[in-house]
ModelCIF file with pLDDT and N, C-alpha, C, O atoms, coordinates in Angstrom:
data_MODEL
#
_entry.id   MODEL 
#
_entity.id                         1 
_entity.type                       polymer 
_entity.pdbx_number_of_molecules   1 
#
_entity_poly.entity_id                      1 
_entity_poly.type                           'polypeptide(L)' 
_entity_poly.nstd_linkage                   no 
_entity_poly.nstd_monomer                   no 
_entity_poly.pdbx_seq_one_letter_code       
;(UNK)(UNK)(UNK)(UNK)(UNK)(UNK)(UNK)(UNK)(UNK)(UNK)(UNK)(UNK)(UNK)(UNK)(UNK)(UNK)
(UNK)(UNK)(UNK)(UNK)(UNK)(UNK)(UNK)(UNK)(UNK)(UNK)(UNK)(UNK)(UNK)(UNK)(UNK)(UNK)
(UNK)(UNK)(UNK)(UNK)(UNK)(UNK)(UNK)(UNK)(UNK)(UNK)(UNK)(UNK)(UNK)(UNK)(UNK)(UNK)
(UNK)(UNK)
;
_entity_poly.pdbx_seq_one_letter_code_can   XXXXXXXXXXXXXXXXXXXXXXXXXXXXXXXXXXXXXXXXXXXXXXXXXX 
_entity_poly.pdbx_strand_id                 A 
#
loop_
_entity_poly_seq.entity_id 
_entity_poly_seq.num 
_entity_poly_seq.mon_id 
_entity_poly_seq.hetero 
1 1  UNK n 
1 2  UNK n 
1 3  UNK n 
1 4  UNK n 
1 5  UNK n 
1 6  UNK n 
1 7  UNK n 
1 8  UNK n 
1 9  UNK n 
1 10 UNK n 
1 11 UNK n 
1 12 UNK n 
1 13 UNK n 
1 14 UNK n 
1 15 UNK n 
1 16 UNK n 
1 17 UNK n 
1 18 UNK n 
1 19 UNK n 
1 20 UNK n 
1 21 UNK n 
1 22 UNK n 
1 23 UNK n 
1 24 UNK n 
1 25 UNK n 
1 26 UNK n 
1 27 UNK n 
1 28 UNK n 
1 29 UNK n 
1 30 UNK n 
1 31 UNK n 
1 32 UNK n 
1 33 UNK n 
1 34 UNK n 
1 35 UNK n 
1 36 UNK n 
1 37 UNK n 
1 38 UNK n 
1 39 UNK n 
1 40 UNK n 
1 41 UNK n 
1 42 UNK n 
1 43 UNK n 
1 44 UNK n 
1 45 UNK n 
1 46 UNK n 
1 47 UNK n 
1 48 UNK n 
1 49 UNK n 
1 50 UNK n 
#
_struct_asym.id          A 
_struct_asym.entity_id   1 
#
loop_
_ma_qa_metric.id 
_ma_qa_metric.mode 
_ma_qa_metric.name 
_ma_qa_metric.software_group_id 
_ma_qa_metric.type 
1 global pLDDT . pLDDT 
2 local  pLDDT . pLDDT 
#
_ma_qa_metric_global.metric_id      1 
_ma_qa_metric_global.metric_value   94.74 
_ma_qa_metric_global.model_id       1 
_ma_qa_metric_global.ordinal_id     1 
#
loop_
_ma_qa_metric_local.label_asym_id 
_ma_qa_metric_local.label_comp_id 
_ma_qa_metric_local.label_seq_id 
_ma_qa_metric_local.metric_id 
_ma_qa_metric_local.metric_value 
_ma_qa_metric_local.model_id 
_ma_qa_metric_local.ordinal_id 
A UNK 1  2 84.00 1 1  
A UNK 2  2 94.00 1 2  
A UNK 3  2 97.00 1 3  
A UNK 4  2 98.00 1 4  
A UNK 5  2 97.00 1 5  
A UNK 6  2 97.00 1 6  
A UNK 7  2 97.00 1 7  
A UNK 8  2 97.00 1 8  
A UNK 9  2 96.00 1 9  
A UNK 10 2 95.00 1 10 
A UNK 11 2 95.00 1 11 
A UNK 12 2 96.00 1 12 
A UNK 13 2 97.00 1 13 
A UNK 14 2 98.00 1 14 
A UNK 15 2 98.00 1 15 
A UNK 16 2 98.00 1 16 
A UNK 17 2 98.00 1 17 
A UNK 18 2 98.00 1 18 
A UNK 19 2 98.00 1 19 
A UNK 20 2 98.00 1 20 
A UNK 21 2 98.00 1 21 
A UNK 22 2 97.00 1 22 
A UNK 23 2 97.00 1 23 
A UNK 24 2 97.00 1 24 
A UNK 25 2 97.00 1 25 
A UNK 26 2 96.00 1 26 
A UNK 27 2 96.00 1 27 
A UNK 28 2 94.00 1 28 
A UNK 29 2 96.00 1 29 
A UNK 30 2 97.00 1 30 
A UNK 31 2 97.00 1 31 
A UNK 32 2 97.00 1 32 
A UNK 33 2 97.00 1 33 
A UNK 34 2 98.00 1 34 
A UNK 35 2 98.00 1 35 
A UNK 36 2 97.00 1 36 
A UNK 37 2 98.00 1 37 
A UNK 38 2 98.00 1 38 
A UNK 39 2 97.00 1 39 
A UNK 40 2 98.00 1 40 
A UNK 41 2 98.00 1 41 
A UNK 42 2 98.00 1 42 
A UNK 43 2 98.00 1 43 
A UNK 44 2 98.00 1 44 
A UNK 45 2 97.00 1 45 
A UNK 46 2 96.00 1 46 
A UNK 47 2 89.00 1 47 
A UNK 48 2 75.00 1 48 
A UNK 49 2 65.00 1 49 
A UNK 50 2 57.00 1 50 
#
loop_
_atom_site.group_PDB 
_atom_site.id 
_atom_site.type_symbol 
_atom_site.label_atom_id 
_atom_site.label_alt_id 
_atom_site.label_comp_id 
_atom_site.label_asym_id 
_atom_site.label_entity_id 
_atom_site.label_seq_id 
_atom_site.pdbx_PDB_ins_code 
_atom_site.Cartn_x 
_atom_site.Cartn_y 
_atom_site.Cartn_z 
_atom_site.occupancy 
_atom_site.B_iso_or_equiv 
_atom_site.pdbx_formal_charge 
_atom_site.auth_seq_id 
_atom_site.auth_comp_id 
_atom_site.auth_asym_id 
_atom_site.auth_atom_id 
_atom_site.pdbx_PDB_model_num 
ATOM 1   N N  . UNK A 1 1  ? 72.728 170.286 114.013 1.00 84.00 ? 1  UNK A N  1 
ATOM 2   C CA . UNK A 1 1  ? 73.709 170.402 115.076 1.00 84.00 ? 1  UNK A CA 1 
ATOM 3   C C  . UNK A 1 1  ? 74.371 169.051 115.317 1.00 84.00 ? 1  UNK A C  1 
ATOM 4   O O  . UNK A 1 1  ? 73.663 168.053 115.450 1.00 84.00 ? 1  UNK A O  1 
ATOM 5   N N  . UNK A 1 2  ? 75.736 168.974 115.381 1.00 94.00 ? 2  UNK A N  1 
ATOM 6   C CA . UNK A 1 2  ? 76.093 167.850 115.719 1.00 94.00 ? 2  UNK A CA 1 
ATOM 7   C C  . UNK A 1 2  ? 76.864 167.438 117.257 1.00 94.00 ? 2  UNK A C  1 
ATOM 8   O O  . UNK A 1 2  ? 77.737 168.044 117.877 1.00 94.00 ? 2  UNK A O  1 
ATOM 9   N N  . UNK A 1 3  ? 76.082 166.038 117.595 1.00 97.00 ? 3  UNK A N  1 
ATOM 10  C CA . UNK A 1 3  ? 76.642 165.646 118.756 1.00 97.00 ? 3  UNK A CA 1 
ATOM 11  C C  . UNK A 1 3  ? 77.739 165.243 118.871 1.00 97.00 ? 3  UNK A C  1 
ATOM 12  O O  . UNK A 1 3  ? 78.164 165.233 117.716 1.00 97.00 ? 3  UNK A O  1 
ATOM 13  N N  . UNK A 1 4  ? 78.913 164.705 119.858 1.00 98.00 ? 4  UNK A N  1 
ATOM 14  C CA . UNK A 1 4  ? 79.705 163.941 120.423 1.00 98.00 ? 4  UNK A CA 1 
ATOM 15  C C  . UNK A 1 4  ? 79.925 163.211 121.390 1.00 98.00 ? 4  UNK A C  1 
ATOM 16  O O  . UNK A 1 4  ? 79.652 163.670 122.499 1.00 98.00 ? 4  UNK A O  1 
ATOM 17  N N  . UNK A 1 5  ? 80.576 161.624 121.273 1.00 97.00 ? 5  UNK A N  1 
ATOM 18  C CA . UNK A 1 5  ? 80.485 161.025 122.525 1.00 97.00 ? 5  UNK A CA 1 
ATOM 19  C C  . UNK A 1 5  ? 81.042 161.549 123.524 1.00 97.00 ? 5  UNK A C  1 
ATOM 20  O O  . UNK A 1 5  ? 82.186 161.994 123.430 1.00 97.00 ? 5  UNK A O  1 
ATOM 21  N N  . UNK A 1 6  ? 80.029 161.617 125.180 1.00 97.00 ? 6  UNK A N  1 
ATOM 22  C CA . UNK A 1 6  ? 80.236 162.082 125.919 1.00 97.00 ? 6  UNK A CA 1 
ATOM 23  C C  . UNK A 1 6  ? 79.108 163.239 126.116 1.00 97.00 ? 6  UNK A C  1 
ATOM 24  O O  . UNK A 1 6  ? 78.600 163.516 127.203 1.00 97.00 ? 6  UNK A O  1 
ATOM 25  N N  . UNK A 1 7  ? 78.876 163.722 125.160 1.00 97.00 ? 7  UNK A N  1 
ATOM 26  C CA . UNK A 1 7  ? 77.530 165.120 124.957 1.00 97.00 ? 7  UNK A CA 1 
ATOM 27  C C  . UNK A 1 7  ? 76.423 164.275 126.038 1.00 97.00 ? 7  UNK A C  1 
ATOM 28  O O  . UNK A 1 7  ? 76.140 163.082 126.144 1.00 97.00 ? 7  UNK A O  1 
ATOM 29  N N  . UNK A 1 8  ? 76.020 165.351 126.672 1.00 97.00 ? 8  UNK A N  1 
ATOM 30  C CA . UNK A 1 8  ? 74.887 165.024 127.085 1.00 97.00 ? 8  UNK A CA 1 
ATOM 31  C C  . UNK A 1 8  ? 73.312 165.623 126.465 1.00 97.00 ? 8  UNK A C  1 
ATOM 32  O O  . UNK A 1 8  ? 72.886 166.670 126.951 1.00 97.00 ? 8  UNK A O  1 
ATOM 33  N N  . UNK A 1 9  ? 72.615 165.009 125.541 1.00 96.00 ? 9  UNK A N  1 
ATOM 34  C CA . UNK A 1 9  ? 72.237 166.189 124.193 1.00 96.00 ? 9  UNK A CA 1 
ATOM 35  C C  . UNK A 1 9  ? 71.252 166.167 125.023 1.00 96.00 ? 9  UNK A C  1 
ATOM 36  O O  . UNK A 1 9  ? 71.054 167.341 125.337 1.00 96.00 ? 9  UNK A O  1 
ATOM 37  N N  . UNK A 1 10 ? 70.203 165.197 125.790 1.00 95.00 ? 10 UNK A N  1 
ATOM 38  C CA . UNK A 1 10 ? 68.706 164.938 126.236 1.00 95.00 ? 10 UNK A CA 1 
ATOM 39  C C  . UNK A 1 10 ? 68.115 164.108 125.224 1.00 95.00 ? 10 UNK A C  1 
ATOM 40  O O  . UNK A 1 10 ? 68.564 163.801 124.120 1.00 95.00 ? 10 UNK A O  1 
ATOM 41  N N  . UNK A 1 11 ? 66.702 163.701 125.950 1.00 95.00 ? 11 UNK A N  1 
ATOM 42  C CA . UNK A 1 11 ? 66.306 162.654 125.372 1.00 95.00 ? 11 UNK A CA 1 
ATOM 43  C C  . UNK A 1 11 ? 66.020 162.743 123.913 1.00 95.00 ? 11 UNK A C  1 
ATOM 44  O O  . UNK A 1 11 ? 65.719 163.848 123.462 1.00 95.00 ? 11 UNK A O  1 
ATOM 45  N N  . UNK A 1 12 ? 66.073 161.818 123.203 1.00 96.00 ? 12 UNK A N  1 
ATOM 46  C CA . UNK A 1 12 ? 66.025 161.653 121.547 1.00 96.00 ? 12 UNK A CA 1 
ATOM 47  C C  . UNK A 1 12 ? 66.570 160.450 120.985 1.00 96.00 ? 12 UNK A C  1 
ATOM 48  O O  . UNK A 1 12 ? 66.790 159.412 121.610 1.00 96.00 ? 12 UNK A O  1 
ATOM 49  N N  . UNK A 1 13 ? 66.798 160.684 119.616 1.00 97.00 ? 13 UNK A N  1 
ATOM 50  C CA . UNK A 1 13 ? 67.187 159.635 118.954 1.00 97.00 ? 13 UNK A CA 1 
ATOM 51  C C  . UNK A 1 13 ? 68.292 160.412 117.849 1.00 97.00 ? 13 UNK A C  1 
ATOM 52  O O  . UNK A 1 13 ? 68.175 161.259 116.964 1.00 97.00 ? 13 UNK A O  1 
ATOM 53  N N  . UNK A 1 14 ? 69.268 159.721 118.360 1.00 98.00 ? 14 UNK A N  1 
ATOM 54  C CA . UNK A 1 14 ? 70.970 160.499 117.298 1.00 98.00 ? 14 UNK A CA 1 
ATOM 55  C C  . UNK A 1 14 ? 71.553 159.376 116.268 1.00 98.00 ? 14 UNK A C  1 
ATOM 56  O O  . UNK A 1 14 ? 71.656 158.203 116.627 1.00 98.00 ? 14 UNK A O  1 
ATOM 57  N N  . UNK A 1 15 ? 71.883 159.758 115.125 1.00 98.00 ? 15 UNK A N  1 
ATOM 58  C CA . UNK A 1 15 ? 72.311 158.878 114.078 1.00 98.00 ? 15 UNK A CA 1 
ATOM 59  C C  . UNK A 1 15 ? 73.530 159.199 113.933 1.00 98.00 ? 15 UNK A C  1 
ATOM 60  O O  . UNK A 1 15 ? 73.864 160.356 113.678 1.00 98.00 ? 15 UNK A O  1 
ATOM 61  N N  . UNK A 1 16 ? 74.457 158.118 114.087 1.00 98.00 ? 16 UNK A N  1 
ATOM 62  C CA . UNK A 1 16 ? 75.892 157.818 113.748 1.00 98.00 ? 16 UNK A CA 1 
ATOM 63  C C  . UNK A 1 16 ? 76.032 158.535 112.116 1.00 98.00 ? 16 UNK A C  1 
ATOM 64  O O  . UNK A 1 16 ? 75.480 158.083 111.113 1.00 98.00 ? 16 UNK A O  1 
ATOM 65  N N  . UNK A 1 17 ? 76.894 159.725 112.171 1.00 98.00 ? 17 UNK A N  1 
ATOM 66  C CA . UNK A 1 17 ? 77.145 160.747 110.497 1.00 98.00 ? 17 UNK A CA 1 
ATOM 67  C C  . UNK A 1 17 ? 78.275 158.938 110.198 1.00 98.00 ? 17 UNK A C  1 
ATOM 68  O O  . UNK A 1 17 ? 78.656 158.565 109.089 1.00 98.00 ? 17 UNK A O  1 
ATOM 69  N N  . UNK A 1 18 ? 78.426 158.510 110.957 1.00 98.00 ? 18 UNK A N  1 
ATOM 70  C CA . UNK A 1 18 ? 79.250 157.424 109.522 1.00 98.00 ? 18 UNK A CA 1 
ATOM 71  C C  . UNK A 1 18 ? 78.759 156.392 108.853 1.00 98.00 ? 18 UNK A C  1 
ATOM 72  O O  . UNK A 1 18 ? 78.974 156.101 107.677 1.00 98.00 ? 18 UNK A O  1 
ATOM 73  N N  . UNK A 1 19 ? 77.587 155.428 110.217 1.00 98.00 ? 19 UNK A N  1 
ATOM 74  C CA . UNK A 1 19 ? 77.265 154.326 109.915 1.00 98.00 ? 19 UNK A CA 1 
ATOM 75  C C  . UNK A 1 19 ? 75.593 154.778 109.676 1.00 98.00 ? 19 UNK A C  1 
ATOM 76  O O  . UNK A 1 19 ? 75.264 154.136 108.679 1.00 98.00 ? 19 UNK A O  1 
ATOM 77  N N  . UNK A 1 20 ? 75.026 155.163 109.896 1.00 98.00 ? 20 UNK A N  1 
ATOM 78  C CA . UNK A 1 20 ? 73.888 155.537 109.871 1.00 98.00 ? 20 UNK A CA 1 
ATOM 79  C C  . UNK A 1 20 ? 73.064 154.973 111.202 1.00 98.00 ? 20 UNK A C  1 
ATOM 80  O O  . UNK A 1 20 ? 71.837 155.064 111.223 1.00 98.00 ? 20 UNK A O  1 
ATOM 81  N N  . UNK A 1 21 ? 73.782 154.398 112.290 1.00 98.00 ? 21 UNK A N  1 
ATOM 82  C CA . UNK A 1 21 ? 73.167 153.513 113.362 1.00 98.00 ? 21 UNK A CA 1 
ATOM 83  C C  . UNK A 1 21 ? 72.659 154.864 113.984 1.00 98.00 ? 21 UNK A C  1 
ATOM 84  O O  . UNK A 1 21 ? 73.068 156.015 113.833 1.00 98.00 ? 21 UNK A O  1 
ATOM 85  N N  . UNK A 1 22 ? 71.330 154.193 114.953 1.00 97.00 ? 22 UNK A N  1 
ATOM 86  C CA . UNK A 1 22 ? 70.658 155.404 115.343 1.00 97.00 ? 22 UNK A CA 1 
ATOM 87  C C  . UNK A 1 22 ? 70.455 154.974 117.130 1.00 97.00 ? 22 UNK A C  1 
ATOM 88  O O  . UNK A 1 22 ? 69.846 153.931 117.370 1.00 97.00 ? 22 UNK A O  1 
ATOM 89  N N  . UNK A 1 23 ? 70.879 155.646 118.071 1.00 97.00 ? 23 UNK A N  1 
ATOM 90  C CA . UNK A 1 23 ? 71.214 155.459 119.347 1.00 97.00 ? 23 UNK A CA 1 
ATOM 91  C C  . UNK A 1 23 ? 70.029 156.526 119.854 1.00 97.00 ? 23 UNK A C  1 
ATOM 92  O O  . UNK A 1 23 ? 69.814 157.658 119.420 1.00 97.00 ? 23 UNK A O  1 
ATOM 93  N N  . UNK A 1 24 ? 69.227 155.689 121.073 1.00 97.00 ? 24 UNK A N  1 
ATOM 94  C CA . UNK A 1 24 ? 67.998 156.479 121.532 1.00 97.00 ? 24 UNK A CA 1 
ATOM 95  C C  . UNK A 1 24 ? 68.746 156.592 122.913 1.00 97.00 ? 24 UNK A C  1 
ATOM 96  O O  . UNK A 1 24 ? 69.379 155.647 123.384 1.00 97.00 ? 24 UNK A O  1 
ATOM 97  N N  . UNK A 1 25 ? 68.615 157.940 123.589 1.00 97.00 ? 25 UNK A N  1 
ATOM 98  C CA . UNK A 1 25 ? 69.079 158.443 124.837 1.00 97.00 ? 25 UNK A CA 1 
ATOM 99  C C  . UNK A 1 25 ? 67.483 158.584 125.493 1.00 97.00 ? 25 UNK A C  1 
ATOM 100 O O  . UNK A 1 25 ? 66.563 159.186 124.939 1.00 97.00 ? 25 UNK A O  1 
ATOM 101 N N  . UNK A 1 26 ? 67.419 158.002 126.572 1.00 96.00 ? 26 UNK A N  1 
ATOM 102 C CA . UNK A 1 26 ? 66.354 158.111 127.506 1.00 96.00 ? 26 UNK A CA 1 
ATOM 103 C C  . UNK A 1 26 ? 66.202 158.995 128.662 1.00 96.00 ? 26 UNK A C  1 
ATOM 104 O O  . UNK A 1 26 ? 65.105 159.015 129.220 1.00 96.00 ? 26 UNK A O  1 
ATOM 105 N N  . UNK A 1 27 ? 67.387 159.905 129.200 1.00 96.00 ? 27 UNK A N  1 
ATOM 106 C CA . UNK A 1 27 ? 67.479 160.785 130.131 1.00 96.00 ? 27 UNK A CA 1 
ATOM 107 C C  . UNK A 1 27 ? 68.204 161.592 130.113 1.00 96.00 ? 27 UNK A C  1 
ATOM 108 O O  . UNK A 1 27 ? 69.363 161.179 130.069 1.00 96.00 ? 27 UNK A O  1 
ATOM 109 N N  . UNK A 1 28 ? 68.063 162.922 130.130 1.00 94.00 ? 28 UNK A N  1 
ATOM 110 C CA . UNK A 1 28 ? 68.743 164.102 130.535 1.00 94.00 ? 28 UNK A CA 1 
ATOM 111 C C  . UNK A 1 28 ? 70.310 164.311 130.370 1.00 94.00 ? 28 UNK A C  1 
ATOM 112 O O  . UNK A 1 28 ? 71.018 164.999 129.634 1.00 94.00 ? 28 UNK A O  1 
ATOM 113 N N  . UNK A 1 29 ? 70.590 163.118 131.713 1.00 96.00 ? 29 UNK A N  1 
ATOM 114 C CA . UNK A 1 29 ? 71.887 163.260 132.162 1.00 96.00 ? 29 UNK A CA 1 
ATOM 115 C C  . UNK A 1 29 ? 72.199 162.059 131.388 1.00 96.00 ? 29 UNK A C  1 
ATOM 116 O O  . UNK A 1 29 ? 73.421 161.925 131.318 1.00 96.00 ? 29 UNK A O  1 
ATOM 117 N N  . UNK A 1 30 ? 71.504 161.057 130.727 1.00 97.00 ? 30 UNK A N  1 
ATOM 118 C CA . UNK A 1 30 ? 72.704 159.976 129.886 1.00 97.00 ? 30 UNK A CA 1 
ATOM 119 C C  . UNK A 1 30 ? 73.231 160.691 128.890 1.00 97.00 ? 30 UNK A C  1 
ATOM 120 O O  . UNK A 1 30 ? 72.681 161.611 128.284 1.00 97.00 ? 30 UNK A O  1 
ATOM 121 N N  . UNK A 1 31 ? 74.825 160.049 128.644 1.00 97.00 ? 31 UNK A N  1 
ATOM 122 C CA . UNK A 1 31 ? 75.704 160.276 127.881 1.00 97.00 ? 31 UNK A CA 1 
ATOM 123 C C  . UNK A 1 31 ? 75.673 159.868 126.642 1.00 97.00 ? 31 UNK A C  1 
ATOM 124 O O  . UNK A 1 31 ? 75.421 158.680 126.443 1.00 97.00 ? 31 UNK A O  1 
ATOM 125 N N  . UNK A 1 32 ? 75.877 160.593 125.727 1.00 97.00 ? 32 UNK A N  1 
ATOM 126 C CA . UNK A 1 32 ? 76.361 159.737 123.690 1.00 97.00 ? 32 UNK A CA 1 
ATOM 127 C C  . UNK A 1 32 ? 76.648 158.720 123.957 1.00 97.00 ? 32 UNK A C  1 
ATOM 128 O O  . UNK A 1 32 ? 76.677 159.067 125.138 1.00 97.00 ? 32 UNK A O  1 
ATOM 129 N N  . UNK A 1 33 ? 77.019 157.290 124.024 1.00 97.00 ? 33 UNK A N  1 
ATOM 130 C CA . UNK A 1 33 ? 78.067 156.561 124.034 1.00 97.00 ? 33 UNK A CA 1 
ATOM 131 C C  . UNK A 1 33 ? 78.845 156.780 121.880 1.00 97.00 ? 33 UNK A C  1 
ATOM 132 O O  . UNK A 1 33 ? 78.544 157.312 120.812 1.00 97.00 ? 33 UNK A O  1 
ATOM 133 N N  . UNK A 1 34 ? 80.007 155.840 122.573 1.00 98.00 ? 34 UNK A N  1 
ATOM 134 C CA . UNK A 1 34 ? 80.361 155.838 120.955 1.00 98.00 ? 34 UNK A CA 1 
ATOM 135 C C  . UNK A 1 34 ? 79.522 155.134 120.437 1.00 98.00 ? 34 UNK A C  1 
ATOM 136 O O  . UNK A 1 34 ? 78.738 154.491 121.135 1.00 98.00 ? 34 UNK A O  1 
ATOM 137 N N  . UNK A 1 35 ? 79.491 155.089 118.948 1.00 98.00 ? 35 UNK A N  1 
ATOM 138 C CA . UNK A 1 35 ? 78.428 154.120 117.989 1.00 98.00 ? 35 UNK A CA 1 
ATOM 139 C C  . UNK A 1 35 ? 78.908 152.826 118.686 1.00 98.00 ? 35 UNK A C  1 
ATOM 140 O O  . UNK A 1 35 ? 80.059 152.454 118.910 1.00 98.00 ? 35 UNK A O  1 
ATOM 141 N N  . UNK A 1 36 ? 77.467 152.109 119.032 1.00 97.00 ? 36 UNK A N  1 
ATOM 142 C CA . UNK A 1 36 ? 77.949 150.367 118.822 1.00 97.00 ? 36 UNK A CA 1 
ATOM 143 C C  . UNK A 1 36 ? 78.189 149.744 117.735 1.00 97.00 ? 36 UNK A C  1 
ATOM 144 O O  . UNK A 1 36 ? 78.891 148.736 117.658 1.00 97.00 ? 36 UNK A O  1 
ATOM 145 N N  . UNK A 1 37 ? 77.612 150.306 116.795 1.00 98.00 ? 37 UNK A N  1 
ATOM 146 C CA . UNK A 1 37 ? 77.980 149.298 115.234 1.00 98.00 ? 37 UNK A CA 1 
ATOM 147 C C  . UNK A 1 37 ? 79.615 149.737 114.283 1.00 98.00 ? 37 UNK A C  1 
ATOM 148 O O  . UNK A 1 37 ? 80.348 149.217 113.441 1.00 98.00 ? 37 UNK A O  1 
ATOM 149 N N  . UNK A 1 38 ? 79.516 151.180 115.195 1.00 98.00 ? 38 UNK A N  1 
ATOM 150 C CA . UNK A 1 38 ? 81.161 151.297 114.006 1.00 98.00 ? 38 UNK A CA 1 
ATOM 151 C C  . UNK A 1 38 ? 82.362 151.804 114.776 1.00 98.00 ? 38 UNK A C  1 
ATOM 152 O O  . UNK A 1 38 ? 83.544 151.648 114.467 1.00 98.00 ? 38 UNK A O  1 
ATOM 153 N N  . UNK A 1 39 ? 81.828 152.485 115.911 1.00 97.00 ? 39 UNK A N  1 
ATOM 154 C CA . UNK A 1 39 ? 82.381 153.209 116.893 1.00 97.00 ? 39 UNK A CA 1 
ATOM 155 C C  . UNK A 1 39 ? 83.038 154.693 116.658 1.00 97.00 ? 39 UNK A C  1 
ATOM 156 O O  . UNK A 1 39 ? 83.990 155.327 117.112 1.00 97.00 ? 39 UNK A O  1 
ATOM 157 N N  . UNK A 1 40 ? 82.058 154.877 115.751 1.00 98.00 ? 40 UNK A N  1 
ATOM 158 C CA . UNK A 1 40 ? 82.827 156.662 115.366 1.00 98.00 ? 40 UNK A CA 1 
ATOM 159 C C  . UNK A 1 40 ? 81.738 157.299 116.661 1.00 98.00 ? 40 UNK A C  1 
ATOM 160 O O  . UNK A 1 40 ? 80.798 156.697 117.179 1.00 98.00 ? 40 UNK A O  1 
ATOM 161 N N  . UNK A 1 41 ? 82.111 158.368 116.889 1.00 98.00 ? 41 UNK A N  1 
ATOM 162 C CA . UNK A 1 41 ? 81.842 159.545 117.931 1.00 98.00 ? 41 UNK A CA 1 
ATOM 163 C C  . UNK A 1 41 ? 80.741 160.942 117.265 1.00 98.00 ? 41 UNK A C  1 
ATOM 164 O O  . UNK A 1 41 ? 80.173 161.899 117.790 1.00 98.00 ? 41 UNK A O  1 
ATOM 165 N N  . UNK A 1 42 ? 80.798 160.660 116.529 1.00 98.00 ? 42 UNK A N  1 
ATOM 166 C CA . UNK A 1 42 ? 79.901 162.363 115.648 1.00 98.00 ? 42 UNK A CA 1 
ATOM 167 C C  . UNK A 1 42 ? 78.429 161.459 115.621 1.00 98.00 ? 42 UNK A C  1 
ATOM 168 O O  . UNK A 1 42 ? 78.306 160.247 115.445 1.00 98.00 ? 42 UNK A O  1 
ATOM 169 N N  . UNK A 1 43 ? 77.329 162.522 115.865 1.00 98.00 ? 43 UNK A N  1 
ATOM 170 C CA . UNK A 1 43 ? 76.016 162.047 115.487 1.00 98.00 ? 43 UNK A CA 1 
ATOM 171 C C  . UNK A 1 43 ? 75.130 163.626 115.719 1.00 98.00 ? 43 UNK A C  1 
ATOM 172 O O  . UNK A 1 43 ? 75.392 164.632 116.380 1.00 98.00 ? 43 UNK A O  1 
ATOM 173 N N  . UNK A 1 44 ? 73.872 163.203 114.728 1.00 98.00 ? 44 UNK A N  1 
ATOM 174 C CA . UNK A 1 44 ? 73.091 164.200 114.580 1.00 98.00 ? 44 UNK A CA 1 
ATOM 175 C C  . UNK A 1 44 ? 71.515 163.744 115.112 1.00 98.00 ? 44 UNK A C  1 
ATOM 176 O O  . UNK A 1 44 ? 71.063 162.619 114.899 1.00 98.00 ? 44 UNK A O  1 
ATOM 177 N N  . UNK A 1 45 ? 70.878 164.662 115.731 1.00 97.00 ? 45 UNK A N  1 
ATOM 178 C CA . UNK A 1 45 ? 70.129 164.294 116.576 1.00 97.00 ? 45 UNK A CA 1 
ATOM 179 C C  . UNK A 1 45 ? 68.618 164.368 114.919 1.00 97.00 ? 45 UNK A C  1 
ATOM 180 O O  . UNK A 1 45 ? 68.289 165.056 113.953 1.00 97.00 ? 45 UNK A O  1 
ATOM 181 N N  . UNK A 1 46 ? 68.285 163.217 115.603 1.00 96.00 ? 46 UNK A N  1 
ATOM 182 C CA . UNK A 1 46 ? 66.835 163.326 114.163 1.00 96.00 ? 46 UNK A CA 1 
ATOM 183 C C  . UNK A 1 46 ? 65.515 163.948 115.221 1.00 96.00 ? 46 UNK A C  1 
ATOM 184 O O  . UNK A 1 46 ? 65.377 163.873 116.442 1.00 96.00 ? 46 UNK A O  1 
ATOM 185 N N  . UNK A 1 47 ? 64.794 164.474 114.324 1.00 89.00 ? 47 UNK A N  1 
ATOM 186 C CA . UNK A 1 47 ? 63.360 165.131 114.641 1.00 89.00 ? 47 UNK A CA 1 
ATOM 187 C C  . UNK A 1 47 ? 62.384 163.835 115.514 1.00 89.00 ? 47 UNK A C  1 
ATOM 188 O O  . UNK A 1 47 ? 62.301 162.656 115.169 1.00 89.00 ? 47 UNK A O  1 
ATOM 189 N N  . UNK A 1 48 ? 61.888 164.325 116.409 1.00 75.00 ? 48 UNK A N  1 
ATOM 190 C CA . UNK A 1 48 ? 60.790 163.522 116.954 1.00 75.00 ? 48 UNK A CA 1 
ATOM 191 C C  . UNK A 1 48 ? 59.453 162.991 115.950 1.00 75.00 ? 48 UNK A C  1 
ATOM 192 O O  . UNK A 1 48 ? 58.661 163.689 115.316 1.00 75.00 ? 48 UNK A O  1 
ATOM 193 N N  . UNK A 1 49 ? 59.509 161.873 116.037 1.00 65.00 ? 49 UNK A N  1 
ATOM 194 C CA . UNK A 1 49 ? 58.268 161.267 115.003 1.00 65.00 ? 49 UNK A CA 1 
ATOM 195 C C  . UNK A 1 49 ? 56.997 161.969 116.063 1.00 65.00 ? 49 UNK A C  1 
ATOM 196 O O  . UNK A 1 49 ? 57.341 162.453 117.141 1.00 65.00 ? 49 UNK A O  1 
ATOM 197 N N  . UNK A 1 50 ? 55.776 161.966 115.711 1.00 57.00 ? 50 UNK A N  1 
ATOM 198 C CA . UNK A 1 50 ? 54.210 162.222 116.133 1.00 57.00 ? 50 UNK A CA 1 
ATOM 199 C C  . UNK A 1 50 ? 54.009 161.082 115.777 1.00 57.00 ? 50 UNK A C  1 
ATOM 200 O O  . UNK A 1 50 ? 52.877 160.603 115.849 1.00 57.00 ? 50 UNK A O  1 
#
């Protein structure tokens, strides 16, 4: 499934589909921001490590 800046997905960890940078959201209600390293907007949320 893919995110966008602004999505509010919940907590996780989402990887930039351009740069591969990986942005950790800590709450609910925080927002995507755009990538800091490239500034594209699309990201896919990765699986929780154990």
């Amino acid at each position: 499934m893919e995110f966008k800046t602004g999505d509010q997905p919940g907590e996780g960890r989402y990887r930039c589909e351009n740069c591969g940078y990986i942005v950790r959201i800590t709450s609910d209600t925080e927002k995507l921001p755009a990538c800091p390293n490239c500034g594209h907007h699309e990201f896919e949320k990765l699986e929780e490590e154990n």
